[in-house]
N, C-alpha and C positions, 0 to 999 in steps of 0.2 A: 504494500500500500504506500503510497506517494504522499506527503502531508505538502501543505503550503496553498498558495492563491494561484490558479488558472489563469495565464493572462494567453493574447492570441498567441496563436502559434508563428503568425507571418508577421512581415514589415507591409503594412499596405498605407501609399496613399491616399492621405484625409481622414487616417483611422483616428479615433477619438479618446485612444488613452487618454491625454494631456486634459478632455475636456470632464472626464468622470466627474471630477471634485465637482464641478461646476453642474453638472447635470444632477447630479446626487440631490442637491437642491432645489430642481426643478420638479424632480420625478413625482406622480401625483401623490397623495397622502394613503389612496385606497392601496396601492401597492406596497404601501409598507404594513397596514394593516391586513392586510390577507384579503381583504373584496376581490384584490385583481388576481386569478385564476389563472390567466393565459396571457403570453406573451409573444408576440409578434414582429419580424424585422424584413421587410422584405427588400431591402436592398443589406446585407448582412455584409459585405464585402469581410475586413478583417474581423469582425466580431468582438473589439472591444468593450461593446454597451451590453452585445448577447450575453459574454460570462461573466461581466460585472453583475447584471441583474438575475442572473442564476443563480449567483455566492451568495446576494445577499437580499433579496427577496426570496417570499413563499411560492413560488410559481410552480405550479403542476404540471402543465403543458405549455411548450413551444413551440414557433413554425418559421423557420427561416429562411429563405428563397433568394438568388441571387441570378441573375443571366451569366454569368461567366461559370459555363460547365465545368472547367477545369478548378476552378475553385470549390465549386459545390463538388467534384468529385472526390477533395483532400477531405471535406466535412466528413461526407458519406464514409471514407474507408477508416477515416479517425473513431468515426461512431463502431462500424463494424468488424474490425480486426486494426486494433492499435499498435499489437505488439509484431502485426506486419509489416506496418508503415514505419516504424522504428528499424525492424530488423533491416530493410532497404534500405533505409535514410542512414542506418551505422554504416554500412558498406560503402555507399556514394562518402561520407564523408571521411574516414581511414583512405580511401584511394586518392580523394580531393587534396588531402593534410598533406600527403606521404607523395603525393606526383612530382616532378622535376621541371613539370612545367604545367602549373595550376591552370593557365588561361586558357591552353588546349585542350584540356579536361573538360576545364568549363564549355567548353565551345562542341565539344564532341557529345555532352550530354543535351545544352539546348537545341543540338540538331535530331538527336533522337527522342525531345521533346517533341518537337516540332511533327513528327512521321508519326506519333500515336496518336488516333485516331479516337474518343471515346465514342463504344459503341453500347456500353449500360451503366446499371447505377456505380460498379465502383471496378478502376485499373488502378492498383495500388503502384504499379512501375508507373506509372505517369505522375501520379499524387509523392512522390518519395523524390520527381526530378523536379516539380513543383516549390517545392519545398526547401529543396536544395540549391535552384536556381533562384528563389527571393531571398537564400541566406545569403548568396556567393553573388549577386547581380550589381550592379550601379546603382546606389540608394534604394534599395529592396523595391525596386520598381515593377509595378507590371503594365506593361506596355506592346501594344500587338498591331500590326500593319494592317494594311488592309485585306489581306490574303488569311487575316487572323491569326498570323504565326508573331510566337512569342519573337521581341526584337530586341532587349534592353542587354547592352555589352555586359563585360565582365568586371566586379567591382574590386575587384585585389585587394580584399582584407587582408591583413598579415594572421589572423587565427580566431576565422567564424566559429561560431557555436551552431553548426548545420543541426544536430541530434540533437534536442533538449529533450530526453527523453524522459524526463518526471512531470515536466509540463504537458510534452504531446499526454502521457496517462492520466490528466489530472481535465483536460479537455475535454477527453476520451468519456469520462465517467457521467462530465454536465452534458456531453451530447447523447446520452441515453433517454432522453425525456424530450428530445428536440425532435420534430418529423421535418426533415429537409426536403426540398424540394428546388426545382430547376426551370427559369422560364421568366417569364413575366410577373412582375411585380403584382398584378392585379390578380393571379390565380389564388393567391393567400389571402386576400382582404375577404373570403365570403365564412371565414372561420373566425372572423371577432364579431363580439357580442359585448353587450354592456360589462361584462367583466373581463375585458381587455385590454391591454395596452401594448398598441400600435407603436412603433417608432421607426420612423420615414430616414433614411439616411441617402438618398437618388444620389447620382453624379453632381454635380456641384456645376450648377450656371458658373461658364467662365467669365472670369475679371475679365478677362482682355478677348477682343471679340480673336476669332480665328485662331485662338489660344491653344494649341494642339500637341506641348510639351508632353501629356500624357493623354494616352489614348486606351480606356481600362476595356472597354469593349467597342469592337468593328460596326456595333449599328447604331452606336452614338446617344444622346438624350439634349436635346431641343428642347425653345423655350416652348412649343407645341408641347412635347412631352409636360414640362413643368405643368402647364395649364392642365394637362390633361389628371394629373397627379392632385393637381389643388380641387378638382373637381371630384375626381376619391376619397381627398380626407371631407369635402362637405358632406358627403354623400353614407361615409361613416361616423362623422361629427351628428347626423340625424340618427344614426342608428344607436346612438348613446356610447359611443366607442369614448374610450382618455385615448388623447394623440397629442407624439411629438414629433417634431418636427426638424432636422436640421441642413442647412444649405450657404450657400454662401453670401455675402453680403455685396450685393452693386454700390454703396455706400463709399467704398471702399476704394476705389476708384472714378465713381460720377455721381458726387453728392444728390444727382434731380433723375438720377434711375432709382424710381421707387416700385420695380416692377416686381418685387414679395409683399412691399406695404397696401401696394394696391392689390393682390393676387389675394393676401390673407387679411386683409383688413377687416374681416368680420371676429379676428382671434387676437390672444395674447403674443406678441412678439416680443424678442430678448434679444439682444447682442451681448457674446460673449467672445473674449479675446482667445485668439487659437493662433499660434506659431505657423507662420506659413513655410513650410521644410520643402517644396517641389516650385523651384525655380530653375531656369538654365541660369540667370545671373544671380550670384551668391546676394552682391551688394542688395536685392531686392526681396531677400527671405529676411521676414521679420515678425511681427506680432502683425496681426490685423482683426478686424471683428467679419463674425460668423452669426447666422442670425438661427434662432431656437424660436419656433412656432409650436404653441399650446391650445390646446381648447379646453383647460381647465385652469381655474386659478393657482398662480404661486404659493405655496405654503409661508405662511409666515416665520 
């Protein structure tokens, strides 16, 4: 048995460790009381908020959903056979440590990343090179052309931690209670109920228009999408659903784009400061505000 706190298993950005503390205080009051039942992410990408509110809420059932298959396929083999994805992931990394030349290693495995093929719920030799290419990548990035082949070069850490093997098993044990699933965001929304809480985390409207630093999936999410999105959480905002909400702030760059004040303006909005770590230009990573949409009141 593994003792200690589950935190994700990958580097993903816009993931939201940094923002917990700050979220901890939003989160509605029913949830820490036990009213809220279920909990819900359908944009899940790294899962930082998923096994925060696992550890420390009553939650009985989860549902998590993401479009990038290969990331839902690490969830899937984490939940189903852990100490597989481990045994893989030791092997890649003993060979990765111990090569004579790291970069071609690396470059030998993101090409037979690349030729797997997912053809059901779980290939643990893809999920193990997954894993091993966000330890070993450029700023744990995932980033994919338009062909959808993984494209982010090789990051030359001088001695990654590839295996966390007490965390993958501590992961492993909160994703027994979680039903995963692949696809569209909208396929999870018809499983909350008034004792649920929803948390929205989409791709992040870019600051800068034609902004394409990072490209997390080949079909993209527009401000079409957003709209289409804001019209779901009205639409479970009737259903008596708690939701939150997180994205980025146009503020932030064009004081008079108020295009989430006027999208959510029927709800509570929050800025909260988040480190902006995904820039090409260093000099331009810094603190900026991210905006937190509710439709229930802040706890006092």
């Amino acid at each position: 048995m593994c003792k200690g706190v589950a935190k994700p298993f990958l580097k993903w950005a816009g993931g939201k460790g940094q923002l917990l503390n700050s979220f901890s205080t939003m989160f509605p009051d029913e949830l820490a009381n036990g009213q809220i039942k279920t909990y819900i992410e359908p944009f899940v990408g790294g899962g930082a908020v998923l096994f925060y509110v696992l550890q420390n809420y009553p939650i009985e059932k989860a549902y998590i959903n993401d479009i990038n298959k290969e990331l839902i396929n690490c969830y899937r083999c984490l939940k189903a056979d852990v100490q597989e994805v481990i045994k893989q992931l030791a092997k890649l990394e003993k060979e990765y440590l111990s090569s004579e030349d790291r970069t071609q290693y690396f470059y030998l495995v993101r090409n037979r990343y690349n030729e797997i093929h997912l053809n059901g719920h779980y290939d643990f030799e893809k999920c193990a090179d997954f894993i091993f290419l966000n330890r070993t990548c450029f700023n744990g990035l995932y980033r994919v052309n338009r062909d959808g082949r993984f494209n982010v070069p090789h990051g030359r850490y001088k001695n990654p931690l590839i295996c966390d093997q007490d965390n993958l098993i501590l992961c492993a044990k909160l994703l027994q209670k979680v039903e995963i699933s692949f696809g569209s965001y909208e396929q999870v929304l018809d499983k909350a109920d008034k004792n649920t809480l929803v948390y929205f985390d989409p791709p992040y409207r870019p600051l800068i228009e034609n902004n394409s630093f990072v490209s997390y999936d080949k079909s993209g999410f527009d401000d079409n999408d957003q709209i289409k999105l804001a019209d779901n959480y009205k639409l479970l905002n009737n259903k008596g659903c708690l939701l939150m909400l997180s994205n980025s702030d146009p503020k932030n760059t064009n004081k008079a784009d108020n295009f989430f004040d006027d999208l959510y303006r029927n709800f509570n909005i929050d800025r909260v400061f988040a480190k902006r770590m995904i820039n090409c230009q260093a000099s331009k990573r810094g603190d900026i505000t991210e905006i937190v949409v509710r439709n229930y009141k802040r706890r006092k």
